[in-house]
Residue, then its C-alpha position, 0 to 999 in steps of 0.5 A: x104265696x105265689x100272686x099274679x100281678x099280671x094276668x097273660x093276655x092276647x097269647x101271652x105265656x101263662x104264669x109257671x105258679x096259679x094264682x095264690x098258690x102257696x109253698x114252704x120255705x126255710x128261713x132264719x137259718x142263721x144260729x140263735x143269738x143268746x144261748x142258755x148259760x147254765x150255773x157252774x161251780x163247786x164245793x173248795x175247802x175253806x179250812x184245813x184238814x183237823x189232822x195231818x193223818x188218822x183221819x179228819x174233816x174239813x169244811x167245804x165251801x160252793x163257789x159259784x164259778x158262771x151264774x145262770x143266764x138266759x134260762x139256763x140251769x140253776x147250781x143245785x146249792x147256793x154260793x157260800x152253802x158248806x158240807x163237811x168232807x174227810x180228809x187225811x184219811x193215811x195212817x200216822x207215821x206214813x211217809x213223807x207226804x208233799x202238799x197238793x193243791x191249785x188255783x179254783x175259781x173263787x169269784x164271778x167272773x166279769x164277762x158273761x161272754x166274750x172273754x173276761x177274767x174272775x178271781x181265783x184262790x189256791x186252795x190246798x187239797x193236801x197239806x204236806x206232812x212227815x217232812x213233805x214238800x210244800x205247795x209252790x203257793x200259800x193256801x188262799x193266795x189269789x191271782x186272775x184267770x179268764x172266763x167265759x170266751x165264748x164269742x158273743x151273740x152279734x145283732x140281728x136287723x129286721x128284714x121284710x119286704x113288700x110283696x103283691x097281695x092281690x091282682x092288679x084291677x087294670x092290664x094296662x093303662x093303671x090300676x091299683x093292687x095290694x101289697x103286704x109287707x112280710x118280715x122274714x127275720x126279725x130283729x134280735x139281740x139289739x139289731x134295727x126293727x123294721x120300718x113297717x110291722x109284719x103284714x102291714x098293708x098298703x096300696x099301690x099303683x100297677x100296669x101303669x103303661x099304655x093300653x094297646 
């Protein structure tokens, strides 16, 4: 809103805007803060297979690896729900079979941003059979990794300002206006509120200076 403080007067230039003229403007064009996280993890065998070979089953477990923060998307299964999946499905007396497996995250982590470090168990995806090489680690050996490094949200101060919100009621020799306070950021993610409240009015003098 463009306000005329200060009307032009003996041959005075006029102002570039009229009185009350309004505009649009960009603002807060600073990235948001808090980012939905949704909810990741996924279903790791909690047993072995039934067989080596022929075809078996193992059960299977959903870790929750990053719970859902901010509103984000929930996990479609709940931590700890199980499924049944087949395993060693090869025929008996094939060749040398060597172990597979890695470390999957079996914790939450300890950070929801910013770096932090969650539990992680070696699962065996394959057991070793017919004399095949086994796996470098034993099956729920645990170790820690990182998490979450995604840099956090910072904190937002509040900002505004005063401006004139109506003519002054003297050219000279002092006068009173309004003025109203606007908030162009708000605070957010901890930061300072300001010191007056958005649209706030007060009153003030103006054209304090001597006429003639």
């Amino acid at each position: 809103l463009f306000v005329v403080t200060t009307v032009e007067a003996n041959g005075g230039q006029p102002c570039e805007f009229p009185d009350r003229y309004t505009r649009t403007v960009s603002c807060n064009t600073f990235d948001c803060g808090l980012i939905p996280v949704p909810c990741s993890g996924s279903f790791v065998p909690i047993s072995g297979c039934t067989v080596t070979c022929g075809g078996g089953t193992q059960q299977l477990t959903f870790v929750v690896s990053t719970p859902a923060s901010n509103g984000g998307r929930p996990c479609n299964f709940e931590a700890g729900a199980t499924q049944t999946t087949t395993c060693h499905p090869e025929s008996c007396g094939a060749p040398p079979v060597a172990c597979q497996g890695s470390f999957l995250p079996s914790g939450v982590c300890s950070a929801s941003c910013g770096g932090g470090t969650q539990q992680l168990t070696f699962v065996v995806t394959r057991a070793a059979a017919n004399g095949g090489t086994s796996c470098a680690f034993e099956a729920g050996a645990t170790t820690s990794g990182p998490c979450n490094t995604r840099i956090c949200a910072t904190q937002v101060n509040c900002f505004g300002a005063f401006v004139p919100s109506s003519t002054c009621t003297a050219s000279c020799g002092g006068g009173q206006q309004s003025e109203l306070f606007v908030v162009t950021t708000v605070e957010a993610n901890g930061g300072q509120p300001c010191e007056f409240p958005d649209r706030y009015t007060r009153t003030v003098s103006c054209n304090t200076f001597d006429c003639g």
